[in-house]
KEKE-3310 file (N, C-alpha, C; in steps of 0.2 Angstrom, whole numbers, plus 5000, padded with zeros to 4 digits):
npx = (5113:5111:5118:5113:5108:5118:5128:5119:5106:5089:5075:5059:5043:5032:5033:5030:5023:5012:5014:5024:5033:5038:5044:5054:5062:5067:5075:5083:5090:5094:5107:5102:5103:5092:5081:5066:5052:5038:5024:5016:5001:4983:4972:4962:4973:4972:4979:4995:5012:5027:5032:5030:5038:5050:5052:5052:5064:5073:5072:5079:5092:5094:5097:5108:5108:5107:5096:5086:5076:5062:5049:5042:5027:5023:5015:5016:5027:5040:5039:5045:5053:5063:5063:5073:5083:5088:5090:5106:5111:5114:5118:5126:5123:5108:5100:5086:5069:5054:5039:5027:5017:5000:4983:4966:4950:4935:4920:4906:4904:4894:4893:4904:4915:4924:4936:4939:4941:4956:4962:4966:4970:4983:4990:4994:4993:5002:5010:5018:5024:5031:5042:5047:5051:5063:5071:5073:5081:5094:5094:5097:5107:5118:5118:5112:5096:5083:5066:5051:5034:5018:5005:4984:4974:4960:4965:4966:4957:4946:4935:4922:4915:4927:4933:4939:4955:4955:4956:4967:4978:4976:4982:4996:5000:5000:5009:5021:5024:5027:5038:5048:5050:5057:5066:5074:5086:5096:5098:5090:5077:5060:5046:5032:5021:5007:4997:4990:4986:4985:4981:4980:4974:4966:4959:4949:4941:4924:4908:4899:4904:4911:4898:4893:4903:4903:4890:4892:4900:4912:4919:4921:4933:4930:4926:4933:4945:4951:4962:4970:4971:4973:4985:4991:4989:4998:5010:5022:5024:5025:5034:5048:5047:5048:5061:5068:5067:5072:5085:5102:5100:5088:5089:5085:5071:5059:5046:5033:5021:5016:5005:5005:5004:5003:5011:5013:5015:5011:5012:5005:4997:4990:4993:4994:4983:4970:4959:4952:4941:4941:4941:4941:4939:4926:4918:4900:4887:4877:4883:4891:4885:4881:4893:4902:4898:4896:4908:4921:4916:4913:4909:4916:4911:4898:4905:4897:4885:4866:4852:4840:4827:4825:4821:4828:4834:4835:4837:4838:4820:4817:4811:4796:4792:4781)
npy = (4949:4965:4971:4980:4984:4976:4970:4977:4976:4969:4971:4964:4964:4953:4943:4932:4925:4932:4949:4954:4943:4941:4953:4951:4940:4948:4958:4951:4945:4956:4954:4960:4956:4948:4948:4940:4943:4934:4927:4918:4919:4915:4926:4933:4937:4925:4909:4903:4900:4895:4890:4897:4909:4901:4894:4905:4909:4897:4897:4906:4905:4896:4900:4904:4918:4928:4926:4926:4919:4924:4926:4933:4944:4959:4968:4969:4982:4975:4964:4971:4979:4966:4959:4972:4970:4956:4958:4965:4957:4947:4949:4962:4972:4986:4992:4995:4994:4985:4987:4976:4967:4961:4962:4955:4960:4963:4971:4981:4997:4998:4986:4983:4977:4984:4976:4969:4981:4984:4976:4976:4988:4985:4979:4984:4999:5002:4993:4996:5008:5001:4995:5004:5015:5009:5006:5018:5024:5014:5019:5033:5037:5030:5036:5036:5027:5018:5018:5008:5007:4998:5006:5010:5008:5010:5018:5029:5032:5026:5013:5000:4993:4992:5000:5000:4995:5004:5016:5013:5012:5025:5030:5025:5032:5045:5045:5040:5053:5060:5053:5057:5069:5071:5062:5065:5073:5066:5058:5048:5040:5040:5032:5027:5011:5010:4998:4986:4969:4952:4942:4934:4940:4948:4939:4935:4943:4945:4939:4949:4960:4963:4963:4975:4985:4984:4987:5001:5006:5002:4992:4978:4969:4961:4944:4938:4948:4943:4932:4939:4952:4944:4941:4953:4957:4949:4946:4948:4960:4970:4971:4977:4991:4994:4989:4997:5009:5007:5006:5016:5025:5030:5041:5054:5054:5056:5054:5051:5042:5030:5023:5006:4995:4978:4983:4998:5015:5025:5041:5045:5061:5070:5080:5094:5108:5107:5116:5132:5144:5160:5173:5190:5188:5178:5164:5164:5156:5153:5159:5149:5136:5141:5144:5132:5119:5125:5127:5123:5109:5107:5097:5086:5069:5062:5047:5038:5040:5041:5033:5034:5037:5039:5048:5063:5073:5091:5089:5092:5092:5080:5083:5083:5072:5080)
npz = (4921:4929:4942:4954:4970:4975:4989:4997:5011:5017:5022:5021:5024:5025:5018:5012:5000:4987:4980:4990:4990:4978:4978:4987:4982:4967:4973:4978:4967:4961:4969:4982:5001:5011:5023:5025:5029:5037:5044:5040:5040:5040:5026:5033:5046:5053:5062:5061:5051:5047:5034:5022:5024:5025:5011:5001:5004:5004:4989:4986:4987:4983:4971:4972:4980:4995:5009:5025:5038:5043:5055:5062:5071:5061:5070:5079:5092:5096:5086:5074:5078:5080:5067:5062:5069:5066:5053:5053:5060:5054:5042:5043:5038:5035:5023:5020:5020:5017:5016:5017:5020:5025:5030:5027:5032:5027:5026:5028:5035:5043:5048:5054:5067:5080:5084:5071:5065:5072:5070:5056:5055:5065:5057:5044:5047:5059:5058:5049:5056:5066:5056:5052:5060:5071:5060:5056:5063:5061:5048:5050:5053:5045:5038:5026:5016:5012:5013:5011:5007:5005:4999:4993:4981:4987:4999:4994:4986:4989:4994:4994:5009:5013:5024:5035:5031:5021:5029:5034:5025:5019:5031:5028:5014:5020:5033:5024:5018:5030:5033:5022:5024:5038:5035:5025:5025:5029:5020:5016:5008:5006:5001:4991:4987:4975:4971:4962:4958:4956:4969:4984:4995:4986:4978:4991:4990:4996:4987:4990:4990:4977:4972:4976:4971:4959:4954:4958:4949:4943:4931:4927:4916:4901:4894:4885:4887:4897:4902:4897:4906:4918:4915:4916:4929:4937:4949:4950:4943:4949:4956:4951:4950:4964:4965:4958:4964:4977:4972:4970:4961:4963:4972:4973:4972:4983:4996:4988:4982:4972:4959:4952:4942:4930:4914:4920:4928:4936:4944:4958:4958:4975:4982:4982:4985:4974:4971:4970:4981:4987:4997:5005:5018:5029:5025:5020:5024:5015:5003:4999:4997:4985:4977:4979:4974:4960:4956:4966:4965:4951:4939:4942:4949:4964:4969:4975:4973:4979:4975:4961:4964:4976:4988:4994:5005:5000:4988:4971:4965:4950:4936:4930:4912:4901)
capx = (5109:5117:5116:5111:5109:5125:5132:5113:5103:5084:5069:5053:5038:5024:5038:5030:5016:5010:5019:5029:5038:5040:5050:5061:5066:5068:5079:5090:5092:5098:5112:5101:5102:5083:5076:5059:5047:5030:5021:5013:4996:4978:4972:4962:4977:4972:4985:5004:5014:5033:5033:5029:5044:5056:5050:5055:5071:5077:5072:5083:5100:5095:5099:5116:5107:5106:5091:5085:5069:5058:5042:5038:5022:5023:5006:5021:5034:5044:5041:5044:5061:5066:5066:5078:5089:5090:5093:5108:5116:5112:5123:5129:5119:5102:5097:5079:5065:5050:5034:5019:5013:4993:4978:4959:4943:4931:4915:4900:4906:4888:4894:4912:4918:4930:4940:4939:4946:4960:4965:4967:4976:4988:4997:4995:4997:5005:5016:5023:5029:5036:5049:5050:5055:5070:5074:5076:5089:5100:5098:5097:5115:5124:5115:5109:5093:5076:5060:5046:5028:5014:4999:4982:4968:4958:4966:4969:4951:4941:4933:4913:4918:4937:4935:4947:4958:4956:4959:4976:4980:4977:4987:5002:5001:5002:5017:5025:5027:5028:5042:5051:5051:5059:5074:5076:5091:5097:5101:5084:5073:5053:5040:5025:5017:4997:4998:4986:4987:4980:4985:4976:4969:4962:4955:4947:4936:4917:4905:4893:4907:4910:4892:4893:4907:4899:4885:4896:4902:4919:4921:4926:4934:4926:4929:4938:4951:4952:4969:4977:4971:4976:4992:4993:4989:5001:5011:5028:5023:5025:5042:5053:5047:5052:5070:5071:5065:5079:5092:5107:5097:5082:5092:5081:5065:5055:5039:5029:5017:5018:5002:5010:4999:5005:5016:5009:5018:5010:5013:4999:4997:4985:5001:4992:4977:4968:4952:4951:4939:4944:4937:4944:4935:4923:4913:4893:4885:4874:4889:4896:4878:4882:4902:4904:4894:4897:4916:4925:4917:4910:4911:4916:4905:4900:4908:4894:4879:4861:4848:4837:4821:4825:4818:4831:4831:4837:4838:4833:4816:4820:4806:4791:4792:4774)
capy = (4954:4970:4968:4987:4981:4971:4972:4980:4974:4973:4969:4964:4961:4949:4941:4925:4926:4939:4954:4953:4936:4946:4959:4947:4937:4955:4961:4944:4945:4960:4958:4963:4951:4949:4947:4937:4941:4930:4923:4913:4918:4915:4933:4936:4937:4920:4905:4903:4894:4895:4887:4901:4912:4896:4892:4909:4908:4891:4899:4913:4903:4890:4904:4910:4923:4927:4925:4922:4919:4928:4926:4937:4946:4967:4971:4972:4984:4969:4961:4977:4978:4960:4962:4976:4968:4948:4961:4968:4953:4943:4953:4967:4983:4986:4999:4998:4991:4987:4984:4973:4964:4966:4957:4959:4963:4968:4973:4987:5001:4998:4979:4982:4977:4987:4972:4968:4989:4988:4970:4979:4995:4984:4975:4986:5003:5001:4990:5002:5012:4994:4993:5010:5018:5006:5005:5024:5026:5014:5023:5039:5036:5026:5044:5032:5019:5017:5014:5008:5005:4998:5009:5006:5012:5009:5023:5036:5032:5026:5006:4998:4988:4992:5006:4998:4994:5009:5022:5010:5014:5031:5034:5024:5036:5051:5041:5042:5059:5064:5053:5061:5077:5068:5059:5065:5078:5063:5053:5041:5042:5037:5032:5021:5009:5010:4991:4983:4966:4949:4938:4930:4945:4951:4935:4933:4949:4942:4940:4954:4966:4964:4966:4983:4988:4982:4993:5008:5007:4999:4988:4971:4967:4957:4937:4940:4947:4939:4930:4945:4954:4940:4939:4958:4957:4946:4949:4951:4966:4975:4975:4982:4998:4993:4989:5003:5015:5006:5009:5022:5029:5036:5047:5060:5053:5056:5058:5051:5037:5027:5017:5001:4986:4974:4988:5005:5014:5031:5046:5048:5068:5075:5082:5101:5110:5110:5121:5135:5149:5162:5180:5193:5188:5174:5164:5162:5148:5156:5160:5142:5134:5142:5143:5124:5115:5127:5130:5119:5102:5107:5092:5081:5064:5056:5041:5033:5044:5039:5029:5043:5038:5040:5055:5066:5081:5095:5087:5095:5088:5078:5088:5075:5074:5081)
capz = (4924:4934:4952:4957:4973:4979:4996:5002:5016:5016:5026:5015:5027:5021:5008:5009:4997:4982:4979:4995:4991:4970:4977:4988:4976:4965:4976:4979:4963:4961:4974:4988:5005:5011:5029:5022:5034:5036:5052:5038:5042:5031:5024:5042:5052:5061:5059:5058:5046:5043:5027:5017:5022:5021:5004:4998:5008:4997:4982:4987:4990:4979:4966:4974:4985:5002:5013:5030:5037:5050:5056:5069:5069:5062:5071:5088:5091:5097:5081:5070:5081:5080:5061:5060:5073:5063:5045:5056:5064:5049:5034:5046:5039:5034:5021:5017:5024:5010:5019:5010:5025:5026:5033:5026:5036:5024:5030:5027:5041:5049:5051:5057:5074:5084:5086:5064:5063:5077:5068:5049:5056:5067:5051:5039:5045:5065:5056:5045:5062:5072:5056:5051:5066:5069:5053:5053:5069:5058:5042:5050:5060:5042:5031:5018:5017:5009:5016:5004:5009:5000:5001:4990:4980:4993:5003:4989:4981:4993:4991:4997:5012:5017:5029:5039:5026:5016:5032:5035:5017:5017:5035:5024:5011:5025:5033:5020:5017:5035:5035:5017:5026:5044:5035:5020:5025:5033:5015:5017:5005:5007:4994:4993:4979:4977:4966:4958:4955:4959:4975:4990:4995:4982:4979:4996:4992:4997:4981:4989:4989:4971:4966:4976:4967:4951:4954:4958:4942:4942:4928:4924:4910:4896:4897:4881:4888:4906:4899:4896:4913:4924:4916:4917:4934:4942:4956:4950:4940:4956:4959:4948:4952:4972:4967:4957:4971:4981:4970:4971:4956:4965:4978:4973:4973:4991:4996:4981:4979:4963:4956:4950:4938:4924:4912:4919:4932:4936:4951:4963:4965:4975:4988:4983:4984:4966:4965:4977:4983:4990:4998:5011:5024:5031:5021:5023:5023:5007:4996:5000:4995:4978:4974:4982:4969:4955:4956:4967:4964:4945:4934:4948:4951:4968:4966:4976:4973:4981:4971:4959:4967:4986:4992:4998:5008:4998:4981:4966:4960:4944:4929:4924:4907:4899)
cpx = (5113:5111:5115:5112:5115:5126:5125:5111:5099:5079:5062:5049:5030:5027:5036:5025:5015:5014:5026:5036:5040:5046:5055:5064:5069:5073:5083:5092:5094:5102:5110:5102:5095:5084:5069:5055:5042:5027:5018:5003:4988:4977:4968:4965:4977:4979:4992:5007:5021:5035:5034:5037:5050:5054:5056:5064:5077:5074:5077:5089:5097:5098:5106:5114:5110:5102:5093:5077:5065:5051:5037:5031:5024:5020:5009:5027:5040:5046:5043:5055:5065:5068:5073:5086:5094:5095:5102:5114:5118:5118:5123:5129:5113:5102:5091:5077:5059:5043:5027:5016:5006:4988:4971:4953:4937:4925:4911:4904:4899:4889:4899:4913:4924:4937:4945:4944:4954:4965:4971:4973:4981:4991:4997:5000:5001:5010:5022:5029:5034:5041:5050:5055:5061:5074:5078:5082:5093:5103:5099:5104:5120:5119:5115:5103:5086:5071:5052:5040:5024:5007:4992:4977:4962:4958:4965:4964:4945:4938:4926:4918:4923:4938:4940:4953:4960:4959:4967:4982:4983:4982:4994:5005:5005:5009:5024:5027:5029:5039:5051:5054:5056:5066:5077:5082:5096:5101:5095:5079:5064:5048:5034:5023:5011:4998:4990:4987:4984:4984:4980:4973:4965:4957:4948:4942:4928:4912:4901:4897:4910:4905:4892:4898:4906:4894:4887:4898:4909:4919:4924:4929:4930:4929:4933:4945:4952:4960:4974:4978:4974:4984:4996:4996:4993:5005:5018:5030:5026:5030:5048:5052:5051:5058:5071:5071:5070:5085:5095:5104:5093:5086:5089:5071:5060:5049:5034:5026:5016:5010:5005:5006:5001:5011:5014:5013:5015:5010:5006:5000:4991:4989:4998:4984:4973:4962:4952:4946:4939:4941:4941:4941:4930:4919:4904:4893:4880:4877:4892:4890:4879:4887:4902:4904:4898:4905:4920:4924:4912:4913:4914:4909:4904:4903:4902:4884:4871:4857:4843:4829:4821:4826:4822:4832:4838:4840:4836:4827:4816:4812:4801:4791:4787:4771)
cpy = (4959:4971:4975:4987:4979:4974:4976:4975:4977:4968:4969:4960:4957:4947:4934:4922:4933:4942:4954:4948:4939:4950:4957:4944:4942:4956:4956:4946:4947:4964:4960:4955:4954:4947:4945:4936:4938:4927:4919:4911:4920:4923:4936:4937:4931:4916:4907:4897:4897:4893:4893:4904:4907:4895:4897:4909:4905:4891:4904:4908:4898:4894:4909:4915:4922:4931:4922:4924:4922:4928:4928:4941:4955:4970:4973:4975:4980:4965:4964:4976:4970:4959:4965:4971:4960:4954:4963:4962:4949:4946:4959:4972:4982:4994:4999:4992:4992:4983:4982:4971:4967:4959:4959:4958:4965:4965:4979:4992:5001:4991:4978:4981:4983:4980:4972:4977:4987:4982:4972:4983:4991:4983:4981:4994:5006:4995:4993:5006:5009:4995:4999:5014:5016:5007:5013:5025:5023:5018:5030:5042:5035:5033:5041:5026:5022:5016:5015:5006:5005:5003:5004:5009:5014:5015:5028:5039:5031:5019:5005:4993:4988:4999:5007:4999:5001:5014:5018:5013:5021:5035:5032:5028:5043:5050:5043:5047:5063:5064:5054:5066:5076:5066:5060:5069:5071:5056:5047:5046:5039:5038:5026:5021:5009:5004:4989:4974:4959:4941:4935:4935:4946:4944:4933:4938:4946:4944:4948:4962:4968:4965:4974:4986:4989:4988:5001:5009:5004:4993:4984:4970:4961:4947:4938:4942:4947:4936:4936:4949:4951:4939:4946:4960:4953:4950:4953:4955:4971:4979:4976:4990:4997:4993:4995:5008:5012:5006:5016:5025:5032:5040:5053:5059:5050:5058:5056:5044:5035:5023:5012:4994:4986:4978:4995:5007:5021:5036:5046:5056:5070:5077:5090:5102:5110:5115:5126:5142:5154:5171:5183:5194:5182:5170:5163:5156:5149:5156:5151:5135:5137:5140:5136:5120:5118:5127:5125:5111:5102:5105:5086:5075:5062:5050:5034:5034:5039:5037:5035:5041:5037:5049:5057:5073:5086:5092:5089:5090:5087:5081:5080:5077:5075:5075)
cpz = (4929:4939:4953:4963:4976:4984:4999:5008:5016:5022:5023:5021:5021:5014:5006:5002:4992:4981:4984:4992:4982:4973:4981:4983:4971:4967:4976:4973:4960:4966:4979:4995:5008:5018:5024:5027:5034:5042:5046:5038:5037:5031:5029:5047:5056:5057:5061:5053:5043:5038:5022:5015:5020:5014:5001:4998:5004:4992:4982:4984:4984:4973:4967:4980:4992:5006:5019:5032:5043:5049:5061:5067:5066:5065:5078:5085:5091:5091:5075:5072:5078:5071:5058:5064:5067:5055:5047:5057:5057:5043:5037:5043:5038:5030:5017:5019:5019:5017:5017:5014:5026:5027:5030:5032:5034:5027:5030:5036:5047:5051:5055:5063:5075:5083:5078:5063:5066:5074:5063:5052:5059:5062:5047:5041:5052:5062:5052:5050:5063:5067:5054:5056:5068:5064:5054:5058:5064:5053:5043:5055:5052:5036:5026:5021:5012:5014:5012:5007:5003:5004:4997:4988:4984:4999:5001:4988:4985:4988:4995:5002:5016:5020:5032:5036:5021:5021:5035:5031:5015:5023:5032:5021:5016:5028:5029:5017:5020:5034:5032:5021:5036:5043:5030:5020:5029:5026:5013:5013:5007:5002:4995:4987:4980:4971:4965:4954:4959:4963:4979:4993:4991:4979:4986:4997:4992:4988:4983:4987:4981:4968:4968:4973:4961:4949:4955:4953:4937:4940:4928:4918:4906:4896:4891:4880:4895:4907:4902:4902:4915:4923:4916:4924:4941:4946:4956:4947:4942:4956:4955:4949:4959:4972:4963:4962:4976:4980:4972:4965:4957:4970:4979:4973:4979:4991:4991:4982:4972:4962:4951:4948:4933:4921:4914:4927:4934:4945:4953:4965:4966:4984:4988:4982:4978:4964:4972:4977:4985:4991:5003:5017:5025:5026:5025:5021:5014:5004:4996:4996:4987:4975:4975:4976:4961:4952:4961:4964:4954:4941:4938:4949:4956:4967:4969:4976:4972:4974:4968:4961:4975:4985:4997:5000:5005:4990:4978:4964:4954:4941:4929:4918:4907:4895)
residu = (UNK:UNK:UNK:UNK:UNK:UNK:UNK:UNK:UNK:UNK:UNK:UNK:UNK:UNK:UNK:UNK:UNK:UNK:UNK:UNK:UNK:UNK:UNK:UNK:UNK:UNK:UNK:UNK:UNK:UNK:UNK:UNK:UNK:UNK:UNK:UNK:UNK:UNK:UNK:UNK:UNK:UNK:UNK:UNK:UNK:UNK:UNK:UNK:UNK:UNK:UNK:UNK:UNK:UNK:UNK:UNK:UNK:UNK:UNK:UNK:UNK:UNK:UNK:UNK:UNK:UNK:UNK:UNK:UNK:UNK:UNK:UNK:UNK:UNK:UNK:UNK:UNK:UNK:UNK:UNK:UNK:UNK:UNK:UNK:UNK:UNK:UNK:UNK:UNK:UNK:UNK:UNK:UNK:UNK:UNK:UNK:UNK:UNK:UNK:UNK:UNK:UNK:UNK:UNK:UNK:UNK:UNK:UNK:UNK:UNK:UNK:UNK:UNK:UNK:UNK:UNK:UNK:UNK:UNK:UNK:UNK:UNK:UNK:UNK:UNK:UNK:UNK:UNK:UNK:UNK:UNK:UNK:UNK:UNK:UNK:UNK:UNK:UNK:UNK:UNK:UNK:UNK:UNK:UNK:UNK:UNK:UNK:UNK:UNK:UNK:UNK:UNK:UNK:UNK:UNK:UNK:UNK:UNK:UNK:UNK:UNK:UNK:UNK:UNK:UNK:UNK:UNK:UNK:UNK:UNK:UNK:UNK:UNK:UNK:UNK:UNK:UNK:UNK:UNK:UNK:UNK:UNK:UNK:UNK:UNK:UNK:UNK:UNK:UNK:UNK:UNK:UNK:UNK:UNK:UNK:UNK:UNK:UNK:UNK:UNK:UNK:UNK:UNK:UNK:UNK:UNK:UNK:UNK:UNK:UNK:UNK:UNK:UNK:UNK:UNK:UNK:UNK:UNK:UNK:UNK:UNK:UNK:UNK:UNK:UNK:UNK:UNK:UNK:UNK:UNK:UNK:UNK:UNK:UNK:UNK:UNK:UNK:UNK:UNK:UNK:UNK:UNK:UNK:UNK:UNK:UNK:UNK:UNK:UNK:UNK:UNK:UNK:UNK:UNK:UNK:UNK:UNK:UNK:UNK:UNK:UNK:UNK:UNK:UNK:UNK:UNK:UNK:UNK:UNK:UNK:UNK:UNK:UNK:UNK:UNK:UNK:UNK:UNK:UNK:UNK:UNK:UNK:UNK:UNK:UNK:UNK:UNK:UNK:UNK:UNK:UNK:UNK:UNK:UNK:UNK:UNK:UNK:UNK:UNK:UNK:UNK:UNK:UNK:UNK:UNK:UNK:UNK:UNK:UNK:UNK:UNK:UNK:UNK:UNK:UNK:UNK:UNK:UNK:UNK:UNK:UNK:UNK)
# end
């Protein structure tokens, strides 16, 4: 296999487990050296448990690589920093920092605690800053590095339940292409995966949040082919795109979110404006009441649209047959 990678140095947060611990192992394997981040904790943030990242660690070196283990939390600056500093002392550079780490919370937005929000946004999308921002003084001092986040349809698309979650997702996405336009003159490229695939999260999602999802309309597949999904959906699907985007072969590829399940790899754009209205002068609120409906959003579906017998104010009355 050609090492693409060799002589790199990476930082993979939340590498004990799912996609995380795939694109470590990914990346060793192709010549990368890894920081294997993981506090080791269940899918609500509570817990610790260093097993996880060692596991990966002496799966690493037991295959020739080279691994070390860390288990600071992301959700601190301090533990954001301490990261970059071990990738640094550890195999003396660091050029990419791939961030998976995530915690769930789900919950109806009229059930959500302040606490269950501030929990989600810590790991996922105040985590992305704690290793980003480090990360970037080095790479932005040694005019080369990577830095890959995962984002998630949840953010891009919007989910029943993951408010927290979702607005984490969608500041990732944002992120990342603030921070395309921040270092990219600087040699550091910046991209983000929206994945799809099945792990302990995605496990952990509650039965009621599946039926609303069911009823929204978002399909299961058939038990027929359940097989073939799950073996589409595993976790090390993920990361061949990750080492790609790390390679010296993307050097031109910044700014961009990737959707990334089983064999499918597709661009996320909605980076431009797509339907526009447009007049010399102010709109009304009466021209807006016609053109909106007719023209911006024509052929468009809610995605979550109200029950057709709730009586809502300013609804077309539905015709009785005769």
């Amino acid at each position: 296999m050609a090492k693409p990678l060799e002589g790199r140095s990476y930082v993979v947060t939340g590498a004990g487990r799912g996609m995380g611990r795939e694109v470590a192992l990914l990346t060793a394997a192709l010549g990368g050296s890894v920081v294997v981040n993981d506090p080791g904790v269940n899918v609500d943030g509570s817990g610790h448990d260093t097993g996880p990242a060692a596991e990966v660690v002496k799966e690493i070196t037991a295959a020739g690589g080279k691994a070390v283990v860390n288990t600071d939390t992301v959700a601190t600056e301090a533990g954001g920093e301490n990261m970059i500093k071990q990738a640094v002392d550890a195999f003396g550079r660091l050029d990419g920092v791939i961030h998976v780490a995530g915690i769930l919370r789900d919950r109806m937005i009229f059930n959500l605690s302040e606490s269950e929000w501030d929990d989600v946004v810590a790991v996922h999308l105040t985590g992305y800053f704690n290793v980003a921002k480090p990360a970037s003084v080095i790479m932005r001092q040694n005019r080369y590095g990577r830095v890959i986040a995962f984002s998630s349809g949840s953010g891009l698309a919007g989910n029943a339940g993951q408010s927290n979650y979702g607005a984490a997702k969608a500041g990732i996405a944002g992120g990342i292409r603030c921070l395309a336009r921040d270092l990219g003159r600087y040699g550091v490229t910046s991209n983000g995966i929206s994945p799809a695939a099945a792990t302990r999260m995605t496990a952990s999602i509650p039965d009621s949040a599946r039926e609303l999802r069911a009823r929204a309309g978002i399909a299961q597949a058939p038990v027929r082919e359940a097989s073939i999904v799950q073996q589409l959906m595993a976790p090390h699907y993920v990361a061949p795109m990750v080492c790609y985007l790390l390679s010296d072969q993307a050097w031109n590829i910044n700014g961009k979110v990737f959707y990334v399940s089983g064999g499918s790899v597709s661009l996320a754009w909605d980076e431009t404006p797509d339907r526009t209205i447009a007049k010399g002068g102010m709109w009304t609120v009466d021209e807006l009441r016609g053109l909106v409906p007719s023209q911006l959003l024509a052929g468009l579906q809610n995605p979550a649209p109200p029950p057709a017998d709730l009586d809502l104010p300013g609804r077309p009355v539905a015709k009785k047959s005769a």
